[in-house]
TORPA-4810 file (N, C-alpha, C, O; in nm, 3 decimals):
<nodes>
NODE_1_-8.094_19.982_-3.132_-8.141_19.885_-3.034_-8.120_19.939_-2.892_-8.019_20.005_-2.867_X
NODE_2_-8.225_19.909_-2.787_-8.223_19.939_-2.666_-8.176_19.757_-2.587_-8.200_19.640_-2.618_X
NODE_3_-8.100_19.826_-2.478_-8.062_19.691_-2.366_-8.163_19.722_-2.274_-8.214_19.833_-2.265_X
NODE_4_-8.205_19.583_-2.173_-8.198_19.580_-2.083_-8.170_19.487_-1.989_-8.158_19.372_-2.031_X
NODE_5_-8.155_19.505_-1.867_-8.114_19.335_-1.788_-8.214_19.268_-1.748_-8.315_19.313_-1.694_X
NODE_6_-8.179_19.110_-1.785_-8.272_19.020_-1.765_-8.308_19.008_-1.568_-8.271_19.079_-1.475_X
NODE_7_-8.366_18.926_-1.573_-8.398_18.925_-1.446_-8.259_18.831_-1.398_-8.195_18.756_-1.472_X
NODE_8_-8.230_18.860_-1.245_-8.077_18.732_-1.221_-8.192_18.610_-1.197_-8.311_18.597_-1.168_X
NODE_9_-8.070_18.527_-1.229_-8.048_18.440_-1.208_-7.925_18.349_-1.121_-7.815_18.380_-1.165_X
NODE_10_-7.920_18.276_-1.042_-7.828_18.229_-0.922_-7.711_18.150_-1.035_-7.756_18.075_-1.121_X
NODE_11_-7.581_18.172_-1.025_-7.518_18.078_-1.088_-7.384_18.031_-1.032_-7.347_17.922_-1.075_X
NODE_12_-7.296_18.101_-0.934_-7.207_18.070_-0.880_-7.260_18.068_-0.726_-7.323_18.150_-0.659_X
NODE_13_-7.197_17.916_-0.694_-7.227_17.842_-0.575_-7.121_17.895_-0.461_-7.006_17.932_-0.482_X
NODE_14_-7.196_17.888_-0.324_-7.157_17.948_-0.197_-6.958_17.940_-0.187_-6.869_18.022_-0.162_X
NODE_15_-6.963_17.797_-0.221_-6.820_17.795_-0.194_-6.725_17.829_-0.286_-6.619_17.867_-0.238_X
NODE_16_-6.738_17.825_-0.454_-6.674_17.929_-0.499_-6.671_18.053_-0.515_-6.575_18.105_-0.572_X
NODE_17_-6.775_18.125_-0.468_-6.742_18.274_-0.401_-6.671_18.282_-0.279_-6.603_18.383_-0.257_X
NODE_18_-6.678_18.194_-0.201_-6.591_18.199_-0.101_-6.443_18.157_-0.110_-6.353_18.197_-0.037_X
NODE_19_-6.433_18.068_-0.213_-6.248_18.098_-0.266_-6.222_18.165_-0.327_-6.101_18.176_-0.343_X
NODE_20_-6.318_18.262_-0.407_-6.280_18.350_-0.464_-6.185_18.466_-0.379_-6.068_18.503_-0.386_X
NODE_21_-6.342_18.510_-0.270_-6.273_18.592_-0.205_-6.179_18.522_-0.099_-6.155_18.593_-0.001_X
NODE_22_-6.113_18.380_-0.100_-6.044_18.372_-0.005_-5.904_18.419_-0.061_-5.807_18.458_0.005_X
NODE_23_-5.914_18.408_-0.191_-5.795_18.391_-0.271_-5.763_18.551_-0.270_-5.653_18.602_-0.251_X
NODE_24_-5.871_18.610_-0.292_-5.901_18.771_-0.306_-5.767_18.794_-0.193_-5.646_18.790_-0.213_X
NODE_25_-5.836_18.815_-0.085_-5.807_18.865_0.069_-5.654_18.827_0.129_-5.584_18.883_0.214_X
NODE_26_-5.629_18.683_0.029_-5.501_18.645_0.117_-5.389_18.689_-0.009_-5.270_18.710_0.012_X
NODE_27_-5.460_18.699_-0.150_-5.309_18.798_-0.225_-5.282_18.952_-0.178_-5.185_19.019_-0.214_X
NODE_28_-5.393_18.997_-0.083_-5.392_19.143_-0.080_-5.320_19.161_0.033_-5.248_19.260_0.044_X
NODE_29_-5.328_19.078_0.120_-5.257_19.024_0.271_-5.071_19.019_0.255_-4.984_19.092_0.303_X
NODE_30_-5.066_18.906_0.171_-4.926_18.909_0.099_-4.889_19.013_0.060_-4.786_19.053_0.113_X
NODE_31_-4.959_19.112_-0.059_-4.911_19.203_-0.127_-4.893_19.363_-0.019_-4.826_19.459_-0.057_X
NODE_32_-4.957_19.360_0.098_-4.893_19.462_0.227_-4.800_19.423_0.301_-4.712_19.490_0.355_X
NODE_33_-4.825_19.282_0.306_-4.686_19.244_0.402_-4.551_19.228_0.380_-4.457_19.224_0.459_X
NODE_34_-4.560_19.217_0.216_-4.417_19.223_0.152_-4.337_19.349_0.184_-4.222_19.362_0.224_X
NODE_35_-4.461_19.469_0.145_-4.426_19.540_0.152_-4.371_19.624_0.318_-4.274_19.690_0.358_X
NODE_36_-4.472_19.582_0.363_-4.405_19.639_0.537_-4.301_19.561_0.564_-4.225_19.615_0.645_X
NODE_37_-4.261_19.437_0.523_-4.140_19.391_0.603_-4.037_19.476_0.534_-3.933_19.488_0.598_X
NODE_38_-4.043_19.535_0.423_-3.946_19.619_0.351_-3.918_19.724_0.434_-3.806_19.756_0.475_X
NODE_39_-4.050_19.794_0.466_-4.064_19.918_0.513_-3.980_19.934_0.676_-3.914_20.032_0.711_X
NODE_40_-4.009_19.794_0.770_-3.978_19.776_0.871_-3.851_19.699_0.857_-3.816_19.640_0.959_X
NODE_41_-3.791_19.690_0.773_-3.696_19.571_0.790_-3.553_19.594_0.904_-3.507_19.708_0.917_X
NODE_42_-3.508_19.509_0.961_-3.465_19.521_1.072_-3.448_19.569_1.188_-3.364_19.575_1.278_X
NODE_43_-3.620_19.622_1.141_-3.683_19.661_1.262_-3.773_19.591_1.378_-3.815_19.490_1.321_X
NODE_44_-3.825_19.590_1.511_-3.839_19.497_1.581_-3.973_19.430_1.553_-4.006_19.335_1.625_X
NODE_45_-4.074_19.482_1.427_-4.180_19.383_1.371_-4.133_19.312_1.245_-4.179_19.206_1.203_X
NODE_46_-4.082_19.349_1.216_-3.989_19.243_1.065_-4.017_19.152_1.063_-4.093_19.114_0.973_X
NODE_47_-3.956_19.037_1.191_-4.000_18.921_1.212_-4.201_18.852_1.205_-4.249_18.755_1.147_X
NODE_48_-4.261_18.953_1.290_-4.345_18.928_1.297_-4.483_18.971_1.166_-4.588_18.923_1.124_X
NODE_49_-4.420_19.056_1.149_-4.465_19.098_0.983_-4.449_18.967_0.882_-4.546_18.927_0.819_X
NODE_50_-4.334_18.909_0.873_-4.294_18.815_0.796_-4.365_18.676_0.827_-4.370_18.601_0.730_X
NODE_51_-4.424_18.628_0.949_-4.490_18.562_0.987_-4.673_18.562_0.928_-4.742_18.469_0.887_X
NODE_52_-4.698_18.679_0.944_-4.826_18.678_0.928_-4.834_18.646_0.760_-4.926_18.600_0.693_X
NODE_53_-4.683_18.695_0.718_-4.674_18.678_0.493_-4.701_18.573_0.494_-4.800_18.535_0.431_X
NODE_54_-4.591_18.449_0.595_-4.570_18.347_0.566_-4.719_18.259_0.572_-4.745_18.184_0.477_X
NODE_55_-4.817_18.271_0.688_-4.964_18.282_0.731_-5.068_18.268_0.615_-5.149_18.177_0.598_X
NODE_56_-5.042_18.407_0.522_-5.124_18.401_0.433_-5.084_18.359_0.330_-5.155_18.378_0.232_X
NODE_57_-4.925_18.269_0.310_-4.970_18.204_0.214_-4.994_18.102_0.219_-5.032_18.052_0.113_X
NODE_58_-4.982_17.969_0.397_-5.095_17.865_0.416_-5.179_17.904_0.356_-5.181_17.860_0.241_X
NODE_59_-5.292_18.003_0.395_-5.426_18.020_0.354_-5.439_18.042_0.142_-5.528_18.009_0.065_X
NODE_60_-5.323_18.101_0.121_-5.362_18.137_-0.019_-5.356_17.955_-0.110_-5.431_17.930_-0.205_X
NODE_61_-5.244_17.842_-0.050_-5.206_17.752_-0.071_-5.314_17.633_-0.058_-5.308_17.535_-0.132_X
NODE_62_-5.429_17.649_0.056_-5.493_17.580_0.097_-5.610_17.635_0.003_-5.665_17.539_-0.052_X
NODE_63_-5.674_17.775_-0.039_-5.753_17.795_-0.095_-5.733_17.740_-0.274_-5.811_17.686_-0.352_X
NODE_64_-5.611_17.780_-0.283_-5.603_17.729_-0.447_-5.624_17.617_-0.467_-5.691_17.587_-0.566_X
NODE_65_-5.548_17.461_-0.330_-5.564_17.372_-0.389_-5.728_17.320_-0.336_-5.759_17.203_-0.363_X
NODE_66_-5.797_17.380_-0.285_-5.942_17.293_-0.309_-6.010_17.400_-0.417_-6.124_17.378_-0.458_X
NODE_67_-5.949_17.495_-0.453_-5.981_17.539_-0.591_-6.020_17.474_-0.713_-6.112_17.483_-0.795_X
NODE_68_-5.848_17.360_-0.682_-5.841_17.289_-0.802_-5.935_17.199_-0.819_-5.983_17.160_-0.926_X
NODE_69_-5.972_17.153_-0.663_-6.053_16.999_-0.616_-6.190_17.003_-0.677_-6.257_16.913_-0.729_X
NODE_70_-6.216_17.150_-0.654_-6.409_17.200_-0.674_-6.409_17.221_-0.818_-6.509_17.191_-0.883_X
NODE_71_-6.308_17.269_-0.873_-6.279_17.265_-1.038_-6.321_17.141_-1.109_-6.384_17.123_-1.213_X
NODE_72_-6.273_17.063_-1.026_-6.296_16.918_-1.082_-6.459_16.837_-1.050_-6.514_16.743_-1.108_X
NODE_73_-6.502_16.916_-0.938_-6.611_16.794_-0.881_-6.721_16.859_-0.846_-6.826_16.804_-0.813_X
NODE_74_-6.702_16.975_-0.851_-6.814_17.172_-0.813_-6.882_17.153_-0.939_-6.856_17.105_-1.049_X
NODE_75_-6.993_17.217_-0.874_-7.068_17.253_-1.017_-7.069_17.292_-1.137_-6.958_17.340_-1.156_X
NODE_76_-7.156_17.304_-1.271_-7.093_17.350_-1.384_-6.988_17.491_-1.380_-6.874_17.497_-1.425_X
NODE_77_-7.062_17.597_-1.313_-6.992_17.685_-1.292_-6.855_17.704_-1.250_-6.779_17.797_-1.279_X
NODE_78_-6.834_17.595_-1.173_-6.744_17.619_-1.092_-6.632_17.495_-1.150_-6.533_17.469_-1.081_X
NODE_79_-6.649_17.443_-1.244_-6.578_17.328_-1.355_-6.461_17.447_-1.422_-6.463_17.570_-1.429_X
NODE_80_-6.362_17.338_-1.465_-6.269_17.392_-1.514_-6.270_17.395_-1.677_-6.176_17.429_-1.750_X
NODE_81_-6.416_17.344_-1.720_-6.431_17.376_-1.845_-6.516_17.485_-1.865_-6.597_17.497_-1.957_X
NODE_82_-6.496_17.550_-1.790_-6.657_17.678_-1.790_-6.549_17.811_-1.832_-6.586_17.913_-1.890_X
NODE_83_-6.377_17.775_-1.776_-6.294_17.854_-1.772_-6.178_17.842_-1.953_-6.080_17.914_-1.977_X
NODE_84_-6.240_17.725_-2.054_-6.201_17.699_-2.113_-6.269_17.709_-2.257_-6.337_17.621_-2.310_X
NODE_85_-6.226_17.874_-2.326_-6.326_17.870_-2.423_-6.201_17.937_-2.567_-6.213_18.045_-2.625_X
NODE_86_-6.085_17.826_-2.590_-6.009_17.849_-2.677_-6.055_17.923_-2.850_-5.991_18.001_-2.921_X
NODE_87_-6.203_17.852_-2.872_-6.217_17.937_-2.964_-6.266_18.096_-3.018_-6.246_18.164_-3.118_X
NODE_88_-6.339_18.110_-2.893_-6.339_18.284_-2.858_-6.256_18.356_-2.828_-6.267_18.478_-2.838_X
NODE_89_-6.135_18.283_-2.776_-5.990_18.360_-2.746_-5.924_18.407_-2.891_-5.877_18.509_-2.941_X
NODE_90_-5.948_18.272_-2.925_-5.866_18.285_-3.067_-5.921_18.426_-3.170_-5.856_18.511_-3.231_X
NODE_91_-6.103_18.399_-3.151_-6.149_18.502_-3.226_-6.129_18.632_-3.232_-6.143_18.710_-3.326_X
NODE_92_-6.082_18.657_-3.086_-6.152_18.778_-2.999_-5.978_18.845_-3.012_-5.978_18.968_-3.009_X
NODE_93_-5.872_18.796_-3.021_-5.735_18.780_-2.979_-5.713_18.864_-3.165_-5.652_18.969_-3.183_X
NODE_94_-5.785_18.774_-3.287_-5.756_18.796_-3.388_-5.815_18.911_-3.459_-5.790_18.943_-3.575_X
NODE_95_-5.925_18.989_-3.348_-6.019_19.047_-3.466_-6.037_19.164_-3.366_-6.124_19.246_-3.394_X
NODE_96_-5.937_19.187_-3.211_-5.969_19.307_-3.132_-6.088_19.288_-3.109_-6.139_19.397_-3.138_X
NODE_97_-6.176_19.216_-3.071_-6.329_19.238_-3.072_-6.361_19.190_-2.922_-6.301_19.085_-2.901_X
NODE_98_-6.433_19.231_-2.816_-6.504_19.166_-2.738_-6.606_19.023_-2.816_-6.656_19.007_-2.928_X
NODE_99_-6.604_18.966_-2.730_-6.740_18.835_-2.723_-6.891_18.907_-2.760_-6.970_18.970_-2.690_X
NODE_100_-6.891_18.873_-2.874_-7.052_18.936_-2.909_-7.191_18.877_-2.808_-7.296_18.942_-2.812_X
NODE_101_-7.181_18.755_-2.723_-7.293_18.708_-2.691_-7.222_18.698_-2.529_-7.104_18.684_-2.496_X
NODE_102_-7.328_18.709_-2.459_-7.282_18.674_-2.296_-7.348_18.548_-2.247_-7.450_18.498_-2.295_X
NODE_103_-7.281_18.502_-2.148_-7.330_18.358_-2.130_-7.327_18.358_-1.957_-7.277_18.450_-1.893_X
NODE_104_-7.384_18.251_-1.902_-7.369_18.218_-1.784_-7.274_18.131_-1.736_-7.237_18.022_-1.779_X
NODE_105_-7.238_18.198_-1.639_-7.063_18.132_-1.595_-6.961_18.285_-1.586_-6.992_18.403_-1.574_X
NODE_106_-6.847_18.224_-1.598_-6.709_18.309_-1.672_-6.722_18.356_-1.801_-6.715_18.297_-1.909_X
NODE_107_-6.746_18.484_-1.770_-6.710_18.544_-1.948_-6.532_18.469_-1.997_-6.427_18.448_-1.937_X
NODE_108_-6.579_18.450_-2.128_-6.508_18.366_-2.184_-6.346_18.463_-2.206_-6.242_18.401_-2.185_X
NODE_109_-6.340_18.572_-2.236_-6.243_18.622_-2.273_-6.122_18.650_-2.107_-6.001_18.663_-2.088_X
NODE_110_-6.246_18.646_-2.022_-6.175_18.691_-1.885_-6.134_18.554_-1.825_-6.049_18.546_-1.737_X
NODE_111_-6.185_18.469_-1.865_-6.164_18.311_-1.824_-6.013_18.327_-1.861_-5.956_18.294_-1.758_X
NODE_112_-5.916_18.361_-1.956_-5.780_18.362_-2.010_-5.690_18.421_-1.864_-5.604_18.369_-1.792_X
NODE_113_-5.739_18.511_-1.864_-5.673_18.601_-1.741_-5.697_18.525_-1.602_-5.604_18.528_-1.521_X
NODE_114_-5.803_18.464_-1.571_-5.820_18.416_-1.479_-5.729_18.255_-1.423_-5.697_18.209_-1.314_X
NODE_115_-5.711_18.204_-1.583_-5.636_18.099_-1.602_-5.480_18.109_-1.521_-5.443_18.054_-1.417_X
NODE_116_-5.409_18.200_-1.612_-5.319_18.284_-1.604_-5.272_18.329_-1.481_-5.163_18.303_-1.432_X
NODE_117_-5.376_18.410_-1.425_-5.397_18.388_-1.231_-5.383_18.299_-1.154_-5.324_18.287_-1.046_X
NODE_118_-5.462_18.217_-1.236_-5.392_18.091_-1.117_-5.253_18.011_-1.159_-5.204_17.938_-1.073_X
NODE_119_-5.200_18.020_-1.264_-5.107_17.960_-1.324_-5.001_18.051_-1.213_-4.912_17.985_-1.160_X
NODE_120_-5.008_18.150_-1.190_-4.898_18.262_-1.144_-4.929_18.241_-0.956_-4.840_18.257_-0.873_X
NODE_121_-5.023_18.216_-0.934_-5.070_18.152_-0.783_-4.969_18.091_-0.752_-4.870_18.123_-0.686_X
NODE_122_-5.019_17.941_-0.834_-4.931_17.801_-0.757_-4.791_17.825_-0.809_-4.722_17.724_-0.792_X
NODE_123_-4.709_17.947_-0.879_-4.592_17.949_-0.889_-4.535_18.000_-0.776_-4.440_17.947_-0.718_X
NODE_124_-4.602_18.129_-0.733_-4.605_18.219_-0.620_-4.601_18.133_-0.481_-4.547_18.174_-0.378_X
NODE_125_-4.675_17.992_-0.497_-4.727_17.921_-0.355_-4.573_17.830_-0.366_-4.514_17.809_-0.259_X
NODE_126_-4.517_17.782_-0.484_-4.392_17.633_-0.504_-4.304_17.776_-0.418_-4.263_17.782_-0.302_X
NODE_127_-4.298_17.862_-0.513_-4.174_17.951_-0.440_-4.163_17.983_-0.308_-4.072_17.951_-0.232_X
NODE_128_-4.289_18.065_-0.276_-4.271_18.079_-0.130_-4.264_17.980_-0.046_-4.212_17.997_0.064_X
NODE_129_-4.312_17.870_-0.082_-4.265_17.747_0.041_-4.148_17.700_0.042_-4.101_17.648_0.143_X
NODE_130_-4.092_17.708_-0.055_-3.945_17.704_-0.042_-3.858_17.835_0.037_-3.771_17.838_0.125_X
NODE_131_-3.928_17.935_-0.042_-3.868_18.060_0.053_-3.868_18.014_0.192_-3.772_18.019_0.269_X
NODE_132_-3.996_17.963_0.218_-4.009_17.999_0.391_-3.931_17.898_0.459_-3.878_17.920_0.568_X
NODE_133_-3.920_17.780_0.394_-3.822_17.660_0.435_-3.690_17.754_0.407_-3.634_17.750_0.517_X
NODE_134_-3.657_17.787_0.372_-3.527_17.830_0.349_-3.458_17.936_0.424_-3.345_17.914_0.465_X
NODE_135_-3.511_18.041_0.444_-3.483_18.148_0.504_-3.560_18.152_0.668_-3.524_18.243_0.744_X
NODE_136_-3.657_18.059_0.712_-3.733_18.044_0.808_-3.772_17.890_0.871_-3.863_17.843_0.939_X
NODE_137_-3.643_17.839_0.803_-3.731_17.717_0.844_-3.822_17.646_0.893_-3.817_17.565_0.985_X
NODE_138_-3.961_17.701_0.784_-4.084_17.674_0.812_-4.156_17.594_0.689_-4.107_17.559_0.583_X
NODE_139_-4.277_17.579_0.733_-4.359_17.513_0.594_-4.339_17.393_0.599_-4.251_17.351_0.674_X
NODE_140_-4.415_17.305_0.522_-4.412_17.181_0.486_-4.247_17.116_0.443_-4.192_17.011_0.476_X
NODE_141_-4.196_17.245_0.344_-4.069_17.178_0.243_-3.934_17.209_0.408_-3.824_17.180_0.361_X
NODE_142_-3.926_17.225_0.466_-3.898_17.230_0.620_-3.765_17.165_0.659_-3.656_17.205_0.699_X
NODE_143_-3.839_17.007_0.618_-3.781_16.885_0.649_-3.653_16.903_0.512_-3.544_16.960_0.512_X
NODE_144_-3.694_16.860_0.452_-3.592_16.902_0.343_-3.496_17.013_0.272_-3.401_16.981_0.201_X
NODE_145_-3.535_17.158_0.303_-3.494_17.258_0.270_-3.474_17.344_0.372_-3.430_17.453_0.338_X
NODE_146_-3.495_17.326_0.499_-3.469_17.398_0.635_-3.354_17.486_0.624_-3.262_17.431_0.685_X
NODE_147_-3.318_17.592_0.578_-3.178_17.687_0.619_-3.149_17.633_0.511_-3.045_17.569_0.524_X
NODE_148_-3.198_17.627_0.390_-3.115_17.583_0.241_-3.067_17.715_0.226_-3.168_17.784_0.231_X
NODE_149_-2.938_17.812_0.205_-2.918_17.954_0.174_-2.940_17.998_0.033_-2.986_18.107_-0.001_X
NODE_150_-2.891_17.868_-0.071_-2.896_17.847_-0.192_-2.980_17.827_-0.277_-2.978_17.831_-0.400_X
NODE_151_-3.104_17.790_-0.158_-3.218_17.773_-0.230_-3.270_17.974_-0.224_-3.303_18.034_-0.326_X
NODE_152_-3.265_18.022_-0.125_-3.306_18.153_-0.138_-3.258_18.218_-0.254_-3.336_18.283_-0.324_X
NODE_153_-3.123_18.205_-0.285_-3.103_18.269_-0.358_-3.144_18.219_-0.521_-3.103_18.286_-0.616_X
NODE_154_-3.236_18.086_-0.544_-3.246_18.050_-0.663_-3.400_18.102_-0.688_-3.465_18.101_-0.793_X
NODE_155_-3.443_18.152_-0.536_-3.597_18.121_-0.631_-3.619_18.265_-0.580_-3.735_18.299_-0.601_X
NODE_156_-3.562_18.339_-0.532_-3.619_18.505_-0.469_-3.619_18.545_-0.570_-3.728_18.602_-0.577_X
NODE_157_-3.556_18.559_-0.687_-3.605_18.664_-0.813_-3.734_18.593_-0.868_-3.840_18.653_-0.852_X
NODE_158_-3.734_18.494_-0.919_-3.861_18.403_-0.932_-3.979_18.450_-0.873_-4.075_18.489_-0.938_X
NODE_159_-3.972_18.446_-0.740_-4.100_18.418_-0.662_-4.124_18.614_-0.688_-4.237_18.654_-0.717_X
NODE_160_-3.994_18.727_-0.671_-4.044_18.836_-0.704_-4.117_18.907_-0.815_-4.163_19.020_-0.828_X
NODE_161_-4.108_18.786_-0.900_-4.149_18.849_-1.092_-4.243_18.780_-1.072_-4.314_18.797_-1.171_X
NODE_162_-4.305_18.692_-0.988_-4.429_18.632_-0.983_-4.496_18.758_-0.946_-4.596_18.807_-0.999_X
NODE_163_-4.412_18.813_-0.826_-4.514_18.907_-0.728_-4.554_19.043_-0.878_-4.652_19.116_-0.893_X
NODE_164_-4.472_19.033_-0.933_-4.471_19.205_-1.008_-4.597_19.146_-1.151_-4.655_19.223_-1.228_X
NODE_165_-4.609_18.991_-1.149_-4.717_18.947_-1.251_-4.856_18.949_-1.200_-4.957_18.955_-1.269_X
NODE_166_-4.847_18.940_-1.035_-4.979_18.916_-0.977_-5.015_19.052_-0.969_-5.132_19.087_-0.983_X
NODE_167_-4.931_19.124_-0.949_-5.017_19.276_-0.923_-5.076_19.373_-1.062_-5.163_19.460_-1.064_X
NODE_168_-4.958_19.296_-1.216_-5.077_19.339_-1.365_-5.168_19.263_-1.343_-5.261_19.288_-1.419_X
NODE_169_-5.193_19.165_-1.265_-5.346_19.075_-1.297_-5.432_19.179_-1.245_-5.495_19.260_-1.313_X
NODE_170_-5.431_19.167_-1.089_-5.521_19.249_-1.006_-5.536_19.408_-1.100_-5.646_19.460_-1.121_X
NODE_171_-5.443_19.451_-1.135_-5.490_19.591_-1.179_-5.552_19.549_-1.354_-5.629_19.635_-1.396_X
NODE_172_-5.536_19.479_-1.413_-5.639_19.431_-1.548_-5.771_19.387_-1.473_-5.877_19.424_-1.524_X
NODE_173_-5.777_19.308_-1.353_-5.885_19.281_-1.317_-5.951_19.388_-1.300_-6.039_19.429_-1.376_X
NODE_174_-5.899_19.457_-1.169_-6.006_19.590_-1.151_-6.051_19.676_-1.319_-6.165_19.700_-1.358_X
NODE_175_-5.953_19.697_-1.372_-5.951_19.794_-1.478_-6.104_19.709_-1.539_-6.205_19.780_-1.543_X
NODE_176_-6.117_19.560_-1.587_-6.192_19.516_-1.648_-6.329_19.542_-1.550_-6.426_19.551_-1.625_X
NODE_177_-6.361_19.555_-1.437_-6.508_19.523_-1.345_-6.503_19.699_-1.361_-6.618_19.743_-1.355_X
NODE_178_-6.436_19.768_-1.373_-6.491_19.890_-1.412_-6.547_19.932_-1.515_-6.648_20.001_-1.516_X
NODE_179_-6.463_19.880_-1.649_-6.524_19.883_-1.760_-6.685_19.816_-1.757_-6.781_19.870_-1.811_X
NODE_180_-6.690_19.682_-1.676_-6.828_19.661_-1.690_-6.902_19.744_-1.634_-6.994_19.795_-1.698_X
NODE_181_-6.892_19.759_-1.573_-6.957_19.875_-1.453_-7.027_19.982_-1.533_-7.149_19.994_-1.541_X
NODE_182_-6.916_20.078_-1.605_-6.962_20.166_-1.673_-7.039_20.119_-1.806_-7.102_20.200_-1.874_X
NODE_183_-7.030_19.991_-1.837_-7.126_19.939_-1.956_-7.306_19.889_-1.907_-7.392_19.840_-1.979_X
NODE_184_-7.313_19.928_-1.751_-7.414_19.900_-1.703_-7.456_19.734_-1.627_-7.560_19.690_-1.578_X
NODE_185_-7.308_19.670_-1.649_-7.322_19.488_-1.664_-7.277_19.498_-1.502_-7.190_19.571_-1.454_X
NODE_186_-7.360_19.403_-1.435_-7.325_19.400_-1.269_-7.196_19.270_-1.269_-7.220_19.180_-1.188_X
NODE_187_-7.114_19.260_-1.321_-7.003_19.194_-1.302_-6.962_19.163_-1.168_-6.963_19.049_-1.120_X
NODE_188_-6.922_19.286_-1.098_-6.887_19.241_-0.940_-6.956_19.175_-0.877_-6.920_19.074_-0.818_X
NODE_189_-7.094_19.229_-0.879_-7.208_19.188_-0.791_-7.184_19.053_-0.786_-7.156_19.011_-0.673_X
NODE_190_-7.188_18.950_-0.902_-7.199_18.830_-0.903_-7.108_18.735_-0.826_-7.153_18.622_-0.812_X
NODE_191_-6.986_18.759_-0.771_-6.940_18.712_-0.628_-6.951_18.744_-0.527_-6.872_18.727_-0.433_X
NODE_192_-7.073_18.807_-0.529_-7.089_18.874_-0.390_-7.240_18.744_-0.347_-7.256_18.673_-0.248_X
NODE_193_-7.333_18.766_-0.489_-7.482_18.729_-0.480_-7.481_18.585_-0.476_-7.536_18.500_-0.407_X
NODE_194_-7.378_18.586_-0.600_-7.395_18.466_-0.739_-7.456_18.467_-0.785_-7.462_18.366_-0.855_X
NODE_195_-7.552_18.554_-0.803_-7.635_18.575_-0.949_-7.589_18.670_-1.054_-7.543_18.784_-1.043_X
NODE_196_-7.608_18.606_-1.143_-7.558_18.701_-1.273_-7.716_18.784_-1.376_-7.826_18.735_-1.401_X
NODE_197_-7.671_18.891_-1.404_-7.778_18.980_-1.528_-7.730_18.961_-1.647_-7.609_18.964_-1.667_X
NODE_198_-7.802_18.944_-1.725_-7.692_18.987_-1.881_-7.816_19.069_-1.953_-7.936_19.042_-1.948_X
NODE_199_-7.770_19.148_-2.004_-7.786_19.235_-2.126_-7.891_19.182_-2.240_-7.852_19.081_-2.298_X
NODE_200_-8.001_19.226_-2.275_-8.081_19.159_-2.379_-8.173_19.324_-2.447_-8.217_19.425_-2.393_X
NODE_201_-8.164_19.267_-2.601_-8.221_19.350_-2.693_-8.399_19.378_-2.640_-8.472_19.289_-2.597_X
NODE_202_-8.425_19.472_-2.651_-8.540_19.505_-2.596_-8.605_19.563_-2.668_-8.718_19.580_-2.623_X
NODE_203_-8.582_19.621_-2.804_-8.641_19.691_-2.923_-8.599_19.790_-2.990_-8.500_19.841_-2.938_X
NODE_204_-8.628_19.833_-3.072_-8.573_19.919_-3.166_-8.616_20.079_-3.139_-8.737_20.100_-3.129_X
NODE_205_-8.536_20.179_-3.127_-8.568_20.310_-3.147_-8.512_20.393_-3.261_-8.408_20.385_-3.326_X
NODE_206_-8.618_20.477_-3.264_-8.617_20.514_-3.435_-8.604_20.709_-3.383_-8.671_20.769_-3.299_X
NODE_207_-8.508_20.757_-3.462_-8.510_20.891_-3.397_-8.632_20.964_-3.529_-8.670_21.081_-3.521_X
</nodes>
């Protein structure tokens, strides 16, 4: 059998590509700034390094939760049942096999990982606002946890094994949009466009 791609079609709407990549931009934001305040630490940008962390995770906090909102009230695509396909997991989980059929939306097997992502988000977002109340008395939790010392020390390993879970996501992610890539499937494209291609039998060749 020969493939080829169908013509696109539009399927993810303006504003969940745009939390996508908001979500994109502000873990990648976090994930340098952790690291430079390390690099700089008690040095005279430390502070201000640590500000801009604290910065992006308003923005990562504010993007997840109308994430959740558009999950609920966004289009099919953008529904939190589009991300929910337990019995292809199960299949696919039991038998090593990719998803034999492609669909419009979230590929079903990557929907798991994506879940997962956000599950490790809003852990990343409870922690650091406590962090930042705590060690900065900043953030919302402020009022209540302002200069808590005790709280730093309960949730900094926490919020760091979050950080060391978010960065296997991002590298399974990339690893996976390459694999499509090289299978010919425009995967990336589709948060860029929102249109998706899929793959269709086109006829038989006979050597």
């Amino acid at each position: 059998m020969s493939h080829s791609l169908t013509h696109p079609h539009r399927v993810f709407d303006p504003l969940l590509r745009t939390l996508h990549w908001t979500l994109a931009l502000s873990i990648v934001v976090l994930v340098a700034t952790s690291q430079l305040a390390e690099a700089f630490e008690h040095g005279p940008y430390e502070k201000a390094i640590w500000n801009v962390h604290i910065l992006s995770g308003y923005v990562l906090t504010a993007g997840l939760v109308t994430r959740l909102l558009w999950g609920l009230v966004g289009p099919a695509s953008a529904r939190w049942r589009d991300l929910w396909h337990p019995a292809v997991w199960k299949d696919s989980l039991t038998h090593l096999r990719l998803p034999a059929k492609h669909r419009a939306g979230h590929d079903p097997l990557a929907s798991l990982a994506y879940l997962f992502a956000y599950g490790v988000m809003a852990f990343m977002v409870v922690t650091g606002l406590g962090l930042a109340a705590a060690e900065y008395n900043a953030g919302p939790l402020a009022a209540w946890f302002g200069n808590a010392d005790w709280l730093e020390d309960v949730l900094g390993e926490p919020h760091e094994a979050g950080f060391v879970l978010m960065l296997g996501f991002i590298g399974l992610h990339l690893a996976a949009l390459a694999f499509h890539q090289w299978r010919g499937e425009r995967v990336a494209q589709s948060m860029i466009t929102g249109k998706q291609y899929h793959m269709v039998e086109s006829g038989v060749h006979h050597d």
